[in-house]
C-alpha positions in Angstrom: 8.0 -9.9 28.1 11.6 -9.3 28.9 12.4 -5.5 30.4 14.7 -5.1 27.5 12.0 -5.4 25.2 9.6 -3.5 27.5 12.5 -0.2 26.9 13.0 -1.2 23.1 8.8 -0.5 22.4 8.9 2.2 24.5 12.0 3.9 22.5 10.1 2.8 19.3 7.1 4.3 20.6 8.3 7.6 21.6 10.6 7.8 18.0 7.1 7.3 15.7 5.2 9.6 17.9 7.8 12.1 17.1 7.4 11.4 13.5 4.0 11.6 13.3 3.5 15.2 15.4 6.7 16.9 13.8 6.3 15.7 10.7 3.0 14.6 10.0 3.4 11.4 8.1 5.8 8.5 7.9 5.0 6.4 11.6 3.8 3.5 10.0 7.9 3.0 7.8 9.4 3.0 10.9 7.0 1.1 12.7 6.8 -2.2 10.6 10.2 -2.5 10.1 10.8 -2.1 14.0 8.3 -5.0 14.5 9.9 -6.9 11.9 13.4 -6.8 13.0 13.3 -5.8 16.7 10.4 -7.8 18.2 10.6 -10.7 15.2 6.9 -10.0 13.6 5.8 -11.7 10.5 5.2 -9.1 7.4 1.8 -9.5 7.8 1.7 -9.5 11.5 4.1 -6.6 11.5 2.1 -4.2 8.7 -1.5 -5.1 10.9 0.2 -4.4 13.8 1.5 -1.4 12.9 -2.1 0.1 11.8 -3.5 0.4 15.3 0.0 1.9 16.4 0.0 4.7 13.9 -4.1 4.9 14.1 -3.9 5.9 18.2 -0.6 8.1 17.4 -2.3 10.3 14.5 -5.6 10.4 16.5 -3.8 12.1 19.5 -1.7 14.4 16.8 -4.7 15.4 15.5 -6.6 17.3 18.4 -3.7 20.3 18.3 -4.3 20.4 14.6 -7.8 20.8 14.6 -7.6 23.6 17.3 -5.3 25.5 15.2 -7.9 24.8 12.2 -5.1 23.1 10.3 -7.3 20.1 9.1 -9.2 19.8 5.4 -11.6 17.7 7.0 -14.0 17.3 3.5 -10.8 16.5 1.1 -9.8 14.0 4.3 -13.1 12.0 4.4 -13.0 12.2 0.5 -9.7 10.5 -0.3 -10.5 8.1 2.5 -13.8 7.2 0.6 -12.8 6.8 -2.5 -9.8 4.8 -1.0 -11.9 2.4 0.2 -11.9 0.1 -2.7 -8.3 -0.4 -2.7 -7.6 -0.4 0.6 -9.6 -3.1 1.9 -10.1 -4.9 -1.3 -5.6 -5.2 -1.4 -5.8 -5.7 2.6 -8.4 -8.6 2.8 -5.9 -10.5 -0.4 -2.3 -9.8 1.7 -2.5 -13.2 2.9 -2.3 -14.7 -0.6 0.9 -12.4 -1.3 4.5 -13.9 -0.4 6.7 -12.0 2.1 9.4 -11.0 0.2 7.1 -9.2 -2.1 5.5 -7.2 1.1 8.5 -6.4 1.5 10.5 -5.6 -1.3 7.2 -3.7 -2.1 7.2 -1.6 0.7 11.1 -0.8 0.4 10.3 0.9 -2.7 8.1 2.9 -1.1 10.3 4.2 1.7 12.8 5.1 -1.2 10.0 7.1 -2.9 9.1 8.4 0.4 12.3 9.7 1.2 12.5 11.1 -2.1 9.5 13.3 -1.3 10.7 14.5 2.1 14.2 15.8 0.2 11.8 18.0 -2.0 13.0 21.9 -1.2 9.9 23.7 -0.1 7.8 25.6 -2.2 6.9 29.3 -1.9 4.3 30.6 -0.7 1.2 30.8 -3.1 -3.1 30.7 -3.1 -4.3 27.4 -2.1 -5.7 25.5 -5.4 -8.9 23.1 -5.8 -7.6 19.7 -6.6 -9.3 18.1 -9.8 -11.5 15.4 -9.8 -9.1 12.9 -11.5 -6.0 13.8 -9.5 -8.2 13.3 -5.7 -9.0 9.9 -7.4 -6.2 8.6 -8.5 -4.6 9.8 -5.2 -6.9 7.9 -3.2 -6.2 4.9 -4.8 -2.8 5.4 -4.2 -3.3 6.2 -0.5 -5.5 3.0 -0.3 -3.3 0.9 -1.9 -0.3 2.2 0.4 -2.4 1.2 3.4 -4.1 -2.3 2.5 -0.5 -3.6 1.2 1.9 -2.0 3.7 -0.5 -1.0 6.4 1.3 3.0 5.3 -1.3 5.7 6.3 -0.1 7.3 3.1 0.8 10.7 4.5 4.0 10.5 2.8 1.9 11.0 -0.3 -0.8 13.0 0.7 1.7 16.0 2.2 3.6 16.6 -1.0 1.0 16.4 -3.4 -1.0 18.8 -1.4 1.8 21.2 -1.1 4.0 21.1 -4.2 0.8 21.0 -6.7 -2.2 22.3 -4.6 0.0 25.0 -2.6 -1.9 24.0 0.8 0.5 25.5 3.5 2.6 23.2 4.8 0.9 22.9 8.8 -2.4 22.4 7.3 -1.4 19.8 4.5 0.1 17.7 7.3 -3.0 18.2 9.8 -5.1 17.1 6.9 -2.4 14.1 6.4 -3.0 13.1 10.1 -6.6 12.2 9.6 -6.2 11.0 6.0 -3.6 8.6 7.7 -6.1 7.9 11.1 -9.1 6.9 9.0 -7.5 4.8 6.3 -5.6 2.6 9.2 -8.6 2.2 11.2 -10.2 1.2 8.2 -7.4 -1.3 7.2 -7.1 -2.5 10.6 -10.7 -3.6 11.0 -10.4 -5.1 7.0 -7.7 -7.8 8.5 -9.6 -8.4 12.0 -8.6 -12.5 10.8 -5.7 -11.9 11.8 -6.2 -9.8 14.9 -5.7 -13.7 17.1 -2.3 -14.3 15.8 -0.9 -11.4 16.4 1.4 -10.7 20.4 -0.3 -7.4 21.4 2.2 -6.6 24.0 4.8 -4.5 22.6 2.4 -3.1 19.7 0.6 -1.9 22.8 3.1 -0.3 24.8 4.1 1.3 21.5 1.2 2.9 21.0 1.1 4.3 24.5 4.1 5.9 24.2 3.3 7.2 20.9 -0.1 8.5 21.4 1.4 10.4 24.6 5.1 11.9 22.3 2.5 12.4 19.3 0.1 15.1 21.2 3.4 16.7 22.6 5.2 17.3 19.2 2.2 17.9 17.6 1.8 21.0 19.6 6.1 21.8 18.5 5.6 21.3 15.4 5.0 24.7 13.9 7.9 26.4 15.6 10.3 23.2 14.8 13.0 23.2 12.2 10.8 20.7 10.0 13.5 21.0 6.9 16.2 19.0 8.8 13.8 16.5 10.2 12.4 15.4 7.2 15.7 15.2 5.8 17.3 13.1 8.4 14.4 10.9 8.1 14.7 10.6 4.7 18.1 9.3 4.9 16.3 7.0 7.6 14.3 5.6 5.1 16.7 4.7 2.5 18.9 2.9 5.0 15.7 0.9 6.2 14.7 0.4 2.7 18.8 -0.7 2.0 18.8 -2.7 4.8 15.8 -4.8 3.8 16.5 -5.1 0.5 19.3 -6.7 0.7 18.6 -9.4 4.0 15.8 -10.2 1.5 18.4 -11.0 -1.5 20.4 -12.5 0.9 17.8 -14.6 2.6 16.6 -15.7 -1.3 20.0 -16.9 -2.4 19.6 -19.4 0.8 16.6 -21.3 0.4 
């Protein structure tokens, strides 16, 4: 390990535990492509990776949450469970799936992503019980997020919560934080063949840094201007999703 590095997953650690406490969602799309491009991960290696990362950060964004009783825990642990099937079914077949799919895959959904997160805010209005067929098919989506791209899926989880189901905004991304813990714990132990090939170090100290920035802004979060975070990380995303897209095309018309 070089001390440059040492300072680069520190930086990256402290930037997705912000994420993640301020926002709620989104610390896994700026944690695979930092492992990809800054510290020279594999897709694979890079989307395993960053599951325990964003696992320990939302754990340690949770506790604030659930003290301020801003957790669903039921609808959590249902979309998680009904996730299951594509989740670990899509996570235990990544191998099989070329690169540049991962990851022109996963650039689409940091567009979409951003998208969401440049949304204006709804009003005020009494929470709603979500249908049977829309938790479904949003679990599947969640799982799917998380096997392919090892995403927690918060990104989709928040909006649908808030825009259709008018759950307030705090408790939407509390509930997003342990959506986003138990599907990447779940993922993360699905690809445990791959746990050997994978340098720990900088994931590590990533994930120290994050769980420590996570519990901090986690606790900020409800007095912080959330509007202009999420759209300066939106704009985040595109470039990222940009910027991938096109070393991809450019890498293709190589070979």
């Amino acid at each position: 390990m070089t001390t440059e590095l040492i300072l680069t997953a520190v930086a990256a650690g402290i930037f997705i535990g912000s994420v993640l406490g301020f926002i709620g969602a989104g610390g896994a799309m700026v944690t695979v492509p930092i492992l990809l491009y800054l510290f020279d991960f594999s897709p694979v290696n890079a989307t395993t990776a960053a599951l325990a990362v964003v696992f320990l950060a939302a754990i340690a964004g949770l506790g604030p949450k659930f003290k301020n009783k801003d957790v669903l825990v039921k609808e959590a642990l249902t979309i998680w469970a009904l996730g299951l099937v594509t989740n670990i079914g899509l996570g235990l077949v990544i191998t099989k799936i070329p690169d540049q799919v991962i990851l022109i895959g996963f650039s689409i959904v940091l567009i979409g992503a951003g998208y969401s997160l440049l949304r204006a805010p709804i009003k005020e209005a009494p929470e709603k019980t979500m249908p049977t067929w829309a938790l479904v098919l949003l679990s599947l989506l969640i799982g799917s997020l998380t096997g392919l791209f090892g995403i927690g899926g918060g990104f989709l989880a928040i909006p649908v919560l808030v825009l259709f189901f008018h759950t307030p905004q705090n408790k939407a991304a509390g509930t997003s934080l342990l959506i986003i813990a138990l599907n990447c714990l779940t993922a993360f132990i699905a690809k445990s063949s791959l746990w050997s090939e994978i340098d720990w170090h900088y994931p590590v100290i990533m994930a120290v840094a994050a769980v420590v920035i996570a519990r901090f802004t986690s606790h900020l979060a409800p007095k912080a201007p959330t509007i202009h975070l999420k759209r300066g990380f939106a704009f985040l995303l595109f470039t990222l999703a940009a910027f991938t897209i096109i070393t991809e095309l450019l890498a293709s018309k190589t070979i």
